[in-house]
PAZAPA-4460 file (N, C-alpha, C; in steps of 0.05 Angstrom, whole numbers, plus 32768, in hexadecimal, padded with zeros to 4 digits):
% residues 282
    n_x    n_y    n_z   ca_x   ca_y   ca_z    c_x    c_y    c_z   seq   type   mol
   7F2F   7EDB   7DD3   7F2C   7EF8   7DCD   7F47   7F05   7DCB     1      X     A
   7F4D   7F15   7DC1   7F65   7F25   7DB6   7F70   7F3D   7DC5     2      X     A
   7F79   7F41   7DD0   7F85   7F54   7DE6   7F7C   7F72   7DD1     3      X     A
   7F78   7F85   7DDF   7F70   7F9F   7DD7   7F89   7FAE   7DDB     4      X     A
   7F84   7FBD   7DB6   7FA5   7FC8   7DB7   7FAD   7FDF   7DC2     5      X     A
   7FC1   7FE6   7DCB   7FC3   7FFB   7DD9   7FE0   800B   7DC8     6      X     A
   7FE2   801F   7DBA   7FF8   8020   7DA8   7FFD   803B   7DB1     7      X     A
   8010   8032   7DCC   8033   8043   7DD3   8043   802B   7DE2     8      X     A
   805E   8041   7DE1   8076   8033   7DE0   806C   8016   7DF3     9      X     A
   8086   8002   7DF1   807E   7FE5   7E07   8092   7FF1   7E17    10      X     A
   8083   7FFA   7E31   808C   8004   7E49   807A   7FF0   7E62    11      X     A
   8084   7FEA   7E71   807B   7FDE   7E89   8060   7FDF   7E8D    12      X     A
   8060   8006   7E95   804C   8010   7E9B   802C   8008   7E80    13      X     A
   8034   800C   7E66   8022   8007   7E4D   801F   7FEF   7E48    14      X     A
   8034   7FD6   7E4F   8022   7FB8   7E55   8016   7FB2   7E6C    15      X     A
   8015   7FBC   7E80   7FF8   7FBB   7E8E   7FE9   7FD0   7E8B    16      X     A
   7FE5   7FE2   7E7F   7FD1   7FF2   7E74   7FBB   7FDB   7E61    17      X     A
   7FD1   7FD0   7E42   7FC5   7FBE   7E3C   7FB6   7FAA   7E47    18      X     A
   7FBF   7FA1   7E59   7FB0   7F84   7E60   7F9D   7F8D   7E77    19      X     A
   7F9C   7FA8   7E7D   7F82   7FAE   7E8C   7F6C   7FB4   7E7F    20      X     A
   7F73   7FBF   7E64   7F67   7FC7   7E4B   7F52   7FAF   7E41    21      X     A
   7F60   7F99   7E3F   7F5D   7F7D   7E33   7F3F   7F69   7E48    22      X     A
   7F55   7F6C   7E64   7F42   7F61   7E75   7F2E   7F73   7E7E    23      X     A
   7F26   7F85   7E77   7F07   7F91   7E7B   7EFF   7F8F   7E5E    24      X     A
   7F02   7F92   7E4D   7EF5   7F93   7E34   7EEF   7F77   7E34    25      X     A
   7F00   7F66   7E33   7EFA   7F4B   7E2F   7EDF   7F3E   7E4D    26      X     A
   7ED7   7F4E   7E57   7EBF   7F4A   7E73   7EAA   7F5F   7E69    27      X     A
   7EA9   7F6F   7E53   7E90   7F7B   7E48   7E90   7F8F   7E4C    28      X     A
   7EA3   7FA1   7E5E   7EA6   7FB9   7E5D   7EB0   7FC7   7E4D    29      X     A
   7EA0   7FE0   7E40   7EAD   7FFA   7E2E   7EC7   8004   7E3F    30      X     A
   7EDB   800A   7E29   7EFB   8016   7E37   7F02   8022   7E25    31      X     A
   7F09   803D   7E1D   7F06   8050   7E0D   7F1F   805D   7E11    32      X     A
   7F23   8064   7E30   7F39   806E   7E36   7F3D   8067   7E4F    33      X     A
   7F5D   806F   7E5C   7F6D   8066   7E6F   7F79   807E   7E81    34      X     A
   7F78   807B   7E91   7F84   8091   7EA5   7F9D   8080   7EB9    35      X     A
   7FB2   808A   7EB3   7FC6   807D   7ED2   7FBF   808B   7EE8    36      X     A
   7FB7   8080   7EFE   7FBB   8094   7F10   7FD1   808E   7F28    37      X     A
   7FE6   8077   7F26   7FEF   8071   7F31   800C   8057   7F2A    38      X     A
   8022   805D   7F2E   8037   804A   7F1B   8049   803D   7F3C    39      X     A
   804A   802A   7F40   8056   8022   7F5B   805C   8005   7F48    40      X     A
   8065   7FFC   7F67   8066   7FCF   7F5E   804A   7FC9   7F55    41      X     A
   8030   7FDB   7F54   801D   7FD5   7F46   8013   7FEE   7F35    42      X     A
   800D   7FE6   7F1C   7FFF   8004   7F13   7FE4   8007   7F13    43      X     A
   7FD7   801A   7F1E   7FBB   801F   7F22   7FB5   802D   7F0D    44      X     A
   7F91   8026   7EFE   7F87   8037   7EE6   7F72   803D   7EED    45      X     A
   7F63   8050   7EDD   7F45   8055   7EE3   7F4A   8051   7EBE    46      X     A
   7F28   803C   7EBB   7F27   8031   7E9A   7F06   803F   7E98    47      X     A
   7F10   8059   7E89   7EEC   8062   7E7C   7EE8   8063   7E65    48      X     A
   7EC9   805B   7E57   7EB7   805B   7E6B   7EA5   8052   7E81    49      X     A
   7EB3   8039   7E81   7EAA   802B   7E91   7EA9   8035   7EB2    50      X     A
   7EC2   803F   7EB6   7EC8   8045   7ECF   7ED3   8036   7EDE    51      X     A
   7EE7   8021   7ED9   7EED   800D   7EE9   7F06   8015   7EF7    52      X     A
   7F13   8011   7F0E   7F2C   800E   7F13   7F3C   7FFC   7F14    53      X     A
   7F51   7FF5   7F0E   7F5F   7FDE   7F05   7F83   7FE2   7F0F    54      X     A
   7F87   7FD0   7F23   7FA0   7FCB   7F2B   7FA9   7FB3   7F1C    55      X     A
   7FC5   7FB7   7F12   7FD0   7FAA   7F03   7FF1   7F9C   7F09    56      X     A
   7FF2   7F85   7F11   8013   7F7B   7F10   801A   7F65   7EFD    57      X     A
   8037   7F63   7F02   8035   7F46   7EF6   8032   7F2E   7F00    58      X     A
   802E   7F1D   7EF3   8023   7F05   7F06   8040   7EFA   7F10    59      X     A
   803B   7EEF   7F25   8042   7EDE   7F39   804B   7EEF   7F55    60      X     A
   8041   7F0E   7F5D   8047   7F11   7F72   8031   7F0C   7F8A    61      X     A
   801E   7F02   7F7E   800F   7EF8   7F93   7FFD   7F07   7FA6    62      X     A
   7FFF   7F1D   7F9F   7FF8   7F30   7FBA   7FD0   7F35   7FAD    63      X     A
   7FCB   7F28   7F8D   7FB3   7F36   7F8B   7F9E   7F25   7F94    64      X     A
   7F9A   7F07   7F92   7F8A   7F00   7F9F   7F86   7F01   7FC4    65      X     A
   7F9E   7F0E   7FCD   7FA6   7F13   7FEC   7F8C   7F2C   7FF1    66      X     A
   7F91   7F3C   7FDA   7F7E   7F54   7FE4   7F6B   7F50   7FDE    67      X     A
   7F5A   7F45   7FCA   7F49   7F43   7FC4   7F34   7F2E   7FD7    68      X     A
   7F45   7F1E   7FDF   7F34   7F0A   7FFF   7F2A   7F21   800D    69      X     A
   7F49   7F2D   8016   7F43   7F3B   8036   7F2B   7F58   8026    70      X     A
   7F26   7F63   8011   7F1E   7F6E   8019   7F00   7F72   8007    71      X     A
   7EFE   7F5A   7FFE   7EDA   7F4C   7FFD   7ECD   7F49   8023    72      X     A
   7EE3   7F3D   8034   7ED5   7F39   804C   7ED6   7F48   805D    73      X     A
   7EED   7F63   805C   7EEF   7F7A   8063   7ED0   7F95   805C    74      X     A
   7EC9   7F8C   8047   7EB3   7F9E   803C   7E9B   7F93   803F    75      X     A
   7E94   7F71   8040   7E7F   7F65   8047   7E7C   7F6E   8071    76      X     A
   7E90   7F75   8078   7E8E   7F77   809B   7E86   7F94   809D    77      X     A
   7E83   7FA1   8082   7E82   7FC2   8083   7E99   7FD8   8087    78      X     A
   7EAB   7FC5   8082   7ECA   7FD6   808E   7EC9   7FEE   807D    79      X     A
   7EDC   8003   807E   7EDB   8019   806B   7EFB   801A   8051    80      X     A
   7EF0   7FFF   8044   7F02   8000   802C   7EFB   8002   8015    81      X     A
   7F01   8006   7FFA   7EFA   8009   7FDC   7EEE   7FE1   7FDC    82      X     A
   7EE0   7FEE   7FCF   7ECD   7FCB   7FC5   7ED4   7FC2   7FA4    83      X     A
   7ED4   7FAB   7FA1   7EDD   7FA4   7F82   7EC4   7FAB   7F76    84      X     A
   7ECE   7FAA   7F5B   7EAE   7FB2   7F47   7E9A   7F97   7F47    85      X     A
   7E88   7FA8   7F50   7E6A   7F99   7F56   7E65   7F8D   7F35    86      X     A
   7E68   7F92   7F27   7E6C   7F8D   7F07   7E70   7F70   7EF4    87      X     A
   7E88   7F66   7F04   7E90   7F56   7F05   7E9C   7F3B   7F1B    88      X     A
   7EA9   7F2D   7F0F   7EB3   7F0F   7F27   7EC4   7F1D   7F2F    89      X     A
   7EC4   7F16   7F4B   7ED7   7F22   7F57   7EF5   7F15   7F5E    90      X     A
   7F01   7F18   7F45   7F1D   7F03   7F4F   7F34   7F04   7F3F    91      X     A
   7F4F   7F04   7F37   7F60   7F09   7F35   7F5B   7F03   7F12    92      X     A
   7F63   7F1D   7EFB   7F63   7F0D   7EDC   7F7F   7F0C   7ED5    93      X     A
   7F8B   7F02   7ECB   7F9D   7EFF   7EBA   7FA4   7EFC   7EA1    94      X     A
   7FBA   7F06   7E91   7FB4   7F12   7E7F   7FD3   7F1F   7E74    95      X     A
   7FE2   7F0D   7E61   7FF5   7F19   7E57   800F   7F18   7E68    96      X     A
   800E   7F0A   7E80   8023   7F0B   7E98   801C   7F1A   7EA5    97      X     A
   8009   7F25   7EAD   7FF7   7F40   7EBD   7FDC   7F35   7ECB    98      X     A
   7FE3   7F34   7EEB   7FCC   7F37   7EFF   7FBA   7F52   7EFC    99      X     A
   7F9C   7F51   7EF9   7F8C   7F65   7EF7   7F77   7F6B   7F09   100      X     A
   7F6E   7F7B   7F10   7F61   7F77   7F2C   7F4F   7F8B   7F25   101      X     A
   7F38   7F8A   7F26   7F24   7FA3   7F20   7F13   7FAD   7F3D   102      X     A
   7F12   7FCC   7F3B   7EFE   7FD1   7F5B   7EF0   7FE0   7F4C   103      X     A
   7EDD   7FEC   7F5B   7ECF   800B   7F5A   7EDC   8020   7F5A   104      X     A
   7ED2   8034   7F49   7EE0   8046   7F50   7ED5   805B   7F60   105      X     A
   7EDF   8065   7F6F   7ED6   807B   7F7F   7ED7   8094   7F7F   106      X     A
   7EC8   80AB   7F73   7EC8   80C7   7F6D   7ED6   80D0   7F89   107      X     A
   7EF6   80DE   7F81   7EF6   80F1   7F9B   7EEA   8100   7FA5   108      X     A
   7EE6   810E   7FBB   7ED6   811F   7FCA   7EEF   8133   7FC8   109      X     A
   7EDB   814C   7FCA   7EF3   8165   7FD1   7EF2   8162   7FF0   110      X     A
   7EE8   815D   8004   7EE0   815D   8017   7EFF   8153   802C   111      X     A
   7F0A   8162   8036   7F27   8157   8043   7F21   8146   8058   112      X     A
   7F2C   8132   805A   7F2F   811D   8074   7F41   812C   808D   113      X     A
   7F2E   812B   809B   7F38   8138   80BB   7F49   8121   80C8   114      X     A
   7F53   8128   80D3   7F69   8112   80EA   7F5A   8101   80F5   115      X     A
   7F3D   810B   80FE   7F2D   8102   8115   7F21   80E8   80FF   116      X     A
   7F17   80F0   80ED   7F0B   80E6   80D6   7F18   80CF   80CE   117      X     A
   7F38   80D6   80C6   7F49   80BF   80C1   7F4D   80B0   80D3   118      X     A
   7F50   80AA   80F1   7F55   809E   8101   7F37   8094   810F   119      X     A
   7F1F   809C   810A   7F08   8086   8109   7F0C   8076   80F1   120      X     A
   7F12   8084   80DA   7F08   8067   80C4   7F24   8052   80C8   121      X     A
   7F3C   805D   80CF   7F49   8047   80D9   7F47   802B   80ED   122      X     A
   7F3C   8037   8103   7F2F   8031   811F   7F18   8018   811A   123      X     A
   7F0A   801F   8100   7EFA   800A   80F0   7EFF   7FFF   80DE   124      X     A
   7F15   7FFE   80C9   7F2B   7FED   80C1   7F2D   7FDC   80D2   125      X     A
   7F40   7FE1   80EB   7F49   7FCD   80FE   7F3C   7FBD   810C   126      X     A
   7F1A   7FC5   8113   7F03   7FBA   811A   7F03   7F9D   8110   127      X     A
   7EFF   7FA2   80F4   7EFA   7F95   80E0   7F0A   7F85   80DD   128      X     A
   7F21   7F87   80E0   7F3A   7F76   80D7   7F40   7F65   80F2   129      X     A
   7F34   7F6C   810B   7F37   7F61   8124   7F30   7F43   811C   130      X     A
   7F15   7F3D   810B   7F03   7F30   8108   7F0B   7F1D   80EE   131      X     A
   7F24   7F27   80E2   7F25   7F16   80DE   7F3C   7EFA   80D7   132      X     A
   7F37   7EE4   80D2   7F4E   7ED1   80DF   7F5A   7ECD   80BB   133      X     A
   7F6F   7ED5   80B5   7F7A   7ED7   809E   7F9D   7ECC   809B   134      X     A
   7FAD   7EBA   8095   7FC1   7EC1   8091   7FD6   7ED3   8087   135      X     A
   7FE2   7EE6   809A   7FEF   7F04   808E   8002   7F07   8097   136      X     A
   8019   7F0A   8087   8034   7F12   808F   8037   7F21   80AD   137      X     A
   804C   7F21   80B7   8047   7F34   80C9   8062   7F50   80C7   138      X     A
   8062   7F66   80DA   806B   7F76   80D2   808A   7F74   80CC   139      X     A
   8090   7F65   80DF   80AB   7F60   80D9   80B5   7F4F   80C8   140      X     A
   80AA   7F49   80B7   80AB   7F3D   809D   80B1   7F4C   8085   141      X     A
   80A9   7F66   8087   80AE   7F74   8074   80C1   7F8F   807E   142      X     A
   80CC   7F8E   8092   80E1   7F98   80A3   80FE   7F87   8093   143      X     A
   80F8   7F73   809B   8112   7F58   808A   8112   7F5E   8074   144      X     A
   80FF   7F5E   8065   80FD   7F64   8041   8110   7F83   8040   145      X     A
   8103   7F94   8049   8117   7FB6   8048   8138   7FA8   8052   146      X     A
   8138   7F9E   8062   8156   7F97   8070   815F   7F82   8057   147      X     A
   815D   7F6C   804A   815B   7F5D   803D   8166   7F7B   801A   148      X     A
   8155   7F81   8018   815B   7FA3   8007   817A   7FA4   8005   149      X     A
   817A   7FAF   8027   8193   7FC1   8025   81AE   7FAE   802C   150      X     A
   81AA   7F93   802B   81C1   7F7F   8025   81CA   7F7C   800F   151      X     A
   81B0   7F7C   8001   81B9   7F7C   7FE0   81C0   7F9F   7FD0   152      X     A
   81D8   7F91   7FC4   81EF   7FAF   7FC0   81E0   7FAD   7FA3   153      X     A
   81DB   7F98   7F92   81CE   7F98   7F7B   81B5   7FA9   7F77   154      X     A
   81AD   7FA2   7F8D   8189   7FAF   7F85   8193   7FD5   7F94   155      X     A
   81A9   7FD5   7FA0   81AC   7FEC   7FA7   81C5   7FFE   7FAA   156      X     A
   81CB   8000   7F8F   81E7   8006   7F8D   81F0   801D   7F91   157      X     A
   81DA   8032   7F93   81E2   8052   7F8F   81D9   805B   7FB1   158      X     A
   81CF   804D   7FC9   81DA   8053   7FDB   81EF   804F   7FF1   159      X     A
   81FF   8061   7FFA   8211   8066   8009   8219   804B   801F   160      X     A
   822A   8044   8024   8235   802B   8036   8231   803D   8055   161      X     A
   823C   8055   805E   8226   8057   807C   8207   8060   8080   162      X     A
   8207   8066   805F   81E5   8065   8064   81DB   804E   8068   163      X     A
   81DB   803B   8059   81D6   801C   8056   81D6   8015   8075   164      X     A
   81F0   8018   8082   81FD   800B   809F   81E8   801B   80B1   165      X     A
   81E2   8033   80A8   81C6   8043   80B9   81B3   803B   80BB   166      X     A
   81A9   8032   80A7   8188   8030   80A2   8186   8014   80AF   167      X     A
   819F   7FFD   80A3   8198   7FDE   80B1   8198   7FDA   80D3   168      X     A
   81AB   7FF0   80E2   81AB   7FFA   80FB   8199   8009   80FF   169      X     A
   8188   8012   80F9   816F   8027   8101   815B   8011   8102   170      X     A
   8154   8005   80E8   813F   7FEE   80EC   8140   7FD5   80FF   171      X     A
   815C   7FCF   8108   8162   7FB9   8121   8152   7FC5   8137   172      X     A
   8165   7FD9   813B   815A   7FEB   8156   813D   7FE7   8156   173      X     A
   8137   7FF1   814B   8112   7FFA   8151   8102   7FE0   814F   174      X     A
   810C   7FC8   813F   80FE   7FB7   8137   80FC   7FAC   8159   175      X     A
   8119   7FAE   8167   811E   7F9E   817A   810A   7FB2   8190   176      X     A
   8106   7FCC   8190   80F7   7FDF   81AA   80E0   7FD7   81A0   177      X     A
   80D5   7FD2   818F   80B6   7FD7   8185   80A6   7FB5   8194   178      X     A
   80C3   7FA8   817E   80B3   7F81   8197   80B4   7F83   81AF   179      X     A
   80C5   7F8E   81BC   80C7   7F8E   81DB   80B0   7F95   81EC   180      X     A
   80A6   7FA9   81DF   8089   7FB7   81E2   806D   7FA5   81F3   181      X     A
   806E   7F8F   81E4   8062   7F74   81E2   8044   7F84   81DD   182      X     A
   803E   7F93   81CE   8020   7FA3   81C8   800E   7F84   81BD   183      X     A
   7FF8   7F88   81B6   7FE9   7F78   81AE   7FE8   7F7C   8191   184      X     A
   7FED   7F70   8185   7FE5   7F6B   8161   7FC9   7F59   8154   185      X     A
   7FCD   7F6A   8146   7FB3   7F64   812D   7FB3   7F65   8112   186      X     A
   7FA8   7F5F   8104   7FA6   7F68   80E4   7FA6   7F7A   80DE   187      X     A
   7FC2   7F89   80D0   7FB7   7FA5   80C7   7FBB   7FAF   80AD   188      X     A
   7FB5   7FC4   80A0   7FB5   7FC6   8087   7FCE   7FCF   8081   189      X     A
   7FE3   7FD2   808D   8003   7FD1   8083   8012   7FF3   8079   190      X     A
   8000   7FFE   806B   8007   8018   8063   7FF1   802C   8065   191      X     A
   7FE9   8027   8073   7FCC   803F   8070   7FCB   805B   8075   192      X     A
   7FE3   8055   8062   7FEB   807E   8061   7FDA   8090   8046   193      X     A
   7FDA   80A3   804C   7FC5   80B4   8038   7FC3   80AA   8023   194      X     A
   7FD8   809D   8012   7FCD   809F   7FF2   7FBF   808D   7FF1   195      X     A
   7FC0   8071   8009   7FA9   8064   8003   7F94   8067   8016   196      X     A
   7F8B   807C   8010   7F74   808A   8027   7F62   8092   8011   197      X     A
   7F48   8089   7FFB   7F3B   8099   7FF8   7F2E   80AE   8003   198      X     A
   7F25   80C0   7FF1   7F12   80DA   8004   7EF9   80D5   7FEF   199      X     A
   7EE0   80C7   7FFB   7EC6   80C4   7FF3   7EB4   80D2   7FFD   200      X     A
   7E9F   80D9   7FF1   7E89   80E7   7FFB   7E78   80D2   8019   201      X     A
   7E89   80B7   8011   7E6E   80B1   8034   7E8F   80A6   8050   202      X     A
   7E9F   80B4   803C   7EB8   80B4   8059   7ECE   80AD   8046   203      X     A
   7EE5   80A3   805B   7F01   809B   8052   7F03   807B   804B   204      X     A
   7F0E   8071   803C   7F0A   8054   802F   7F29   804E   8028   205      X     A
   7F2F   8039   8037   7F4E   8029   8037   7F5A   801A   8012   206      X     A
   7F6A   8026   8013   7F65   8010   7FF5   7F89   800A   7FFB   207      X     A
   7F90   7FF7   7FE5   7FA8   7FEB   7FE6   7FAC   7FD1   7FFF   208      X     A
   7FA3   7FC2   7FF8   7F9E   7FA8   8018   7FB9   7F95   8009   209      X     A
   7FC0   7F9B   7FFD   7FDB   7F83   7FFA   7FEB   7F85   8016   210      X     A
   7FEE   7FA1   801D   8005   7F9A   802E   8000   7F94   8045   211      X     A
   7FEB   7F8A   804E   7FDB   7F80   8071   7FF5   7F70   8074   212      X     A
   7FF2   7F6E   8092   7FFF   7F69   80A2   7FFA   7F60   80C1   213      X     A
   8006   7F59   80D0   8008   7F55   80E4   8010   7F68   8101   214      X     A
   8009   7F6D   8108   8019   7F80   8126   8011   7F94   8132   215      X     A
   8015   7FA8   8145   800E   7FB9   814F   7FFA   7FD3   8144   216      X     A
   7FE9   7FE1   8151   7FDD   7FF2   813C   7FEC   8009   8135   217      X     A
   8002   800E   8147   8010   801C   8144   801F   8020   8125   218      X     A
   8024   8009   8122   8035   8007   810C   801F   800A   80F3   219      X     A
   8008   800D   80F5   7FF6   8018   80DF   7FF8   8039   80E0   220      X     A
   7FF6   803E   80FE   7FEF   8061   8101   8006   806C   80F9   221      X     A
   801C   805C   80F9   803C   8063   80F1   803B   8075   80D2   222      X     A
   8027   806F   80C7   8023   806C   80A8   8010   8083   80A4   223      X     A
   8002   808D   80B5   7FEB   80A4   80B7   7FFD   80BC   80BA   224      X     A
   7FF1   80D1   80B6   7FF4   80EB   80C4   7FF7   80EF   80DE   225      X     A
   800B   80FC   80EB   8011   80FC   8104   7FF7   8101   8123   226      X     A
   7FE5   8114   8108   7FCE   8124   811D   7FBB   80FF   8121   227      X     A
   7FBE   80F5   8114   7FA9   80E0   8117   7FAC   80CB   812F   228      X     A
   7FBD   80D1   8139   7FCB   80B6   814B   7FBE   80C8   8165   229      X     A
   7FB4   80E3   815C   7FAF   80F0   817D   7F8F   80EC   8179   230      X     A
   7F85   80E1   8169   7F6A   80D6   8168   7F59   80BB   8165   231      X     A
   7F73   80AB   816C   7F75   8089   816F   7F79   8085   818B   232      X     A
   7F61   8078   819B   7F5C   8073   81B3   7F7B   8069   81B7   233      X     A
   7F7D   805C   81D0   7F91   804D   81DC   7FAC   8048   81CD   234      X     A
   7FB6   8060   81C3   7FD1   805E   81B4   7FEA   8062   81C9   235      X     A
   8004   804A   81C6   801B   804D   81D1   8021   8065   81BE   236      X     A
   8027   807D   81C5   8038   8093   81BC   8057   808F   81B6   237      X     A
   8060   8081   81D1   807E   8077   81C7   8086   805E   81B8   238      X     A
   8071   804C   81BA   8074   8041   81A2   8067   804A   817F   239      X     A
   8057   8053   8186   804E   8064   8169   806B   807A   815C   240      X     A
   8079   8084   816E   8093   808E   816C   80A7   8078   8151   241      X     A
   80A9   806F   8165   80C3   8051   815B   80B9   803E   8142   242      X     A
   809D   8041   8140   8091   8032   8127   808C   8048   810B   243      X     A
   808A   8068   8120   808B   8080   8108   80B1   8078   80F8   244      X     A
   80C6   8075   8101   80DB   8077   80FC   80E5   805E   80EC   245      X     A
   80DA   8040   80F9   80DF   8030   80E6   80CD   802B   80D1   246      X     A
   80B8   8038   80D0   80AC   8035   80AD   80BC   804D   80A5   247      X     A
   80C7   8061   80AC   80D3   8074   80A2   80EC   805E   8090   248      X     A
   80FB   8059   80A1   8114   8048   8098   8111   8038   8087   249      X     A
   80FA   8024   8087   80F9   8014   8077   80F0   8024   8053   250      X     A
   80D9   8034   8054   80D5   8043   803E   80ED   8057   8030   251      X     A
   80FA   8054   8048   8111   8068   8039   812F   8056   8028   252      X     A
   8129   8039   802E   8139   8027   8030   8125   8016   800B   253      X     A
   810F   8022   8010   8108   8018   7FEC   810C   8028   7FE0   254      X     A
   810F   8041   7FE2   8111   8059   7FD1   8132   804E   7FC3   255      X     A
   8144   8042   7FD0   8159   803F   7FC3   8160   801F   7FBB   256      X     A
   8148   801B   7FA9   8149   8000   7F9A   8147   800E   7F79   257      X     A
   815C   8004   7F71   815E   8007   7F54   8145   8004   7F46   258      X     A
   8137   7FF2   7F4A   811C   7FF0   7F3B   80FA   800B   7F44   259      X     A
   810E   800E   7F59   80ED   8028   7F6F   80E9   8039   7F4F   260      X     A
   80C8   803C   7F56   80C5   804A   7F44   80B1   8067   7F4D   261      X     A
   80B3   806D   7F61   80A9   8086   7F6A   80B4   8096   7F5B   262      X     A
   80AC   80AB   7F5E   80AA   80CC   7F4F   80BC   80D3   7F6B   263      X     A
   80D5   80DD   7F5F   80E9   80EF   7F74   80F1   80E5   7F8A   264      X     A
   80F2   80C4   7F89   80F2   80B7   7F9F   8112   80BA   7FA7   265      X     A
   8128   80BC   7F98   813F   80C2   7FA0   813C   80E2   7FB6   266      X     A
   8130   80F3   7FB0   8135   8105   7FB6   8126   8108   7FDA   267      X     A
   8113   80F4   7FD4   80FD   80EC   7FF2   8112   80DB   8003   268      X     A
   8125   80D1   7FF8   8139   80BA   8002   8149   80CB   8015   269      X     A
   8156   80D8   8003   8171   80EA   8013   815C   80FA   8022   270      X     A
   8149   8107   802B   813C   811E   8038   8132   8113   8056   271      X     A
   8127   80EA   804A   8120   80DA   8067   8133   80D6   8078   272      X     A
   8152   80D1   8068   8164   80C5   8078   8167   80DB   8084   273      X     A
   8164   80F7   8079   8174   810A   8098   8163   810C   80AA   274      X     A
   8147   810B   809B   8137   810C   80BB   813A   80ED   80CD   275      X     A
   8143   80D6   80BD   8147   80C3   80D7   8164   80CD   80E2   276      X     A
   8176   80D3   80DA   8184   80DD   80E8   8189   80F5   8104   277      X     A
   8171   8105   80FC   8172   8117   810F   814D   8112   811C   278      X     A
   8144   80FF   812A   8126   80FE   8125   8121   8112   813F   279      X     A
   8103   810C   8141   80FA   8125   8152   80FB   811B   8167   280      X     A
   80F3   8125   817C   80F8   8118   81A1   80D6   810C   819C   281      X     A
   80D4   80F5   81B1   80B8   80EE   81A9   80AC   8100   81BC   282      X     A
***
């Protein structure tokens, strides 16, 4: 079958447009039109009429058959995540040098997620993920990768040599208070900060499972809204502190990779580092 044409410029973003184009059409679905709703290390689409959603990378980073395990068994246990499209096989297409991944899509709700709200459907995330026995990086794995970042002057040339010497000293520190801790770890979903928080009419639904992980729950609630951690049973507060500061560090430590492709992420860069510089008393 013949890839479905997609005619604007060859930009990153418009060859995986194409090959999401391709790999639903070529599975029997109508695709008429494309919506980005999302441009990161993966680009997310909504393809109508069909209605499909479709995450898109290139192949070999591995991370799509990762999500797509954890969270067929995550949604068969009833956890509260986005489910792949009932539609089709559920499993990684390829296509053009492009991993494709199709889910449901989920109509937002106007309906705002309360703190209380967010930190039950988390609470059952973690339920769920207690349960299950998976091989998953763990947190400090991707602590090394940010530090690993800011060694390389290549991938980060346009920030500052005591910022650099800050951030790799900010992330020692805390990496070293947070293990000391000796908390209990589990599987967790890695970033489960708002944008990957649907808002559905039957609750809040986790999406983005590439980045699970290993470690404290803290270091999930790190990633929430502050009010939510006061509605998560049995939370260390002072470690929820020290895990708020090193996901701080480390996200502020991608923002200055030559390749980041956030919207105003330079400007989110310089605004984190002063608040790690001056942080709040816990």
């Amino acid at each position: 079958m013949q890839p479905v044409p997609y005619d604007l410029a060859d930009t990153p973003t418009n060859r995986a447009v194409a090959a999401a184009r391709s790999v639903v059409s070529s599975l029997g679905l109508a695709v008429e039109d494309t919506v980005v709703l999302q441009e990161s290390n993966r680009i997310t689409l909504r393809l109508l009429p069909c209605d499909v959603l479709s995450r898109v990378s290139r192949v070999g980073l591995q991370a799509a058959r990762f999500e797509i395990e954890i969270a067929q068994r995550l949604a068969a246990a009833g956890s509260p995540v986005a489910a792949l499209d009932p539609r089709v096989e559920p499993r990684v297409h390829q296509w053009d040098g492009h991993e494709v991944t199709l889910w449901a899509y989920h109509e937002p709700s106007t309906r705002e997620i309360t703190p209380a709200d967010y930190a039950g459907a988390l609470r059952r995330l973690h339920a769920g993920m207690r349960g299950l026995d998976i091989p998953a990086p763990h947190y400090t794995d991707r602590v090394e990768q940010a530090q690993r970042l800011l060694a390389d002057r290549d991938r980060t040339p346009d920030l500052a040599d005591d910022d650099r010497e800050f951030l790799d000293s900010t992330m020692r520190r805390l990496r070293r208070s947070i293990g000391e801790r000796a908390r209990a770890e589990q599987l967790l979903h890695g970033e489960p900060h708002p944008g990957n928080v649907l808002r559905t009419g039957t609750g809040p639904l986790f999406i983005d499972l590439e980045t699970c992980c290993r470690g404290p729950v803290e270091f999930d609630l790190a990633h929430a809204p502050e009010e939510v951690g006061d509605h998560y049973p049995g939370v260390d507060h002072a470690l929820l502190h020290d895990c708020r500061l090193l996901t701080l560090a480390m996200v502020t430590t991608w923002r200055w990779d030559r390749d980041d492709r956030l919207p105003n992420g330079r400007h989110l860069a310089a605004e984190w580092l002063s608040r790690l510089r001056t942080p709040a008393p816990r």
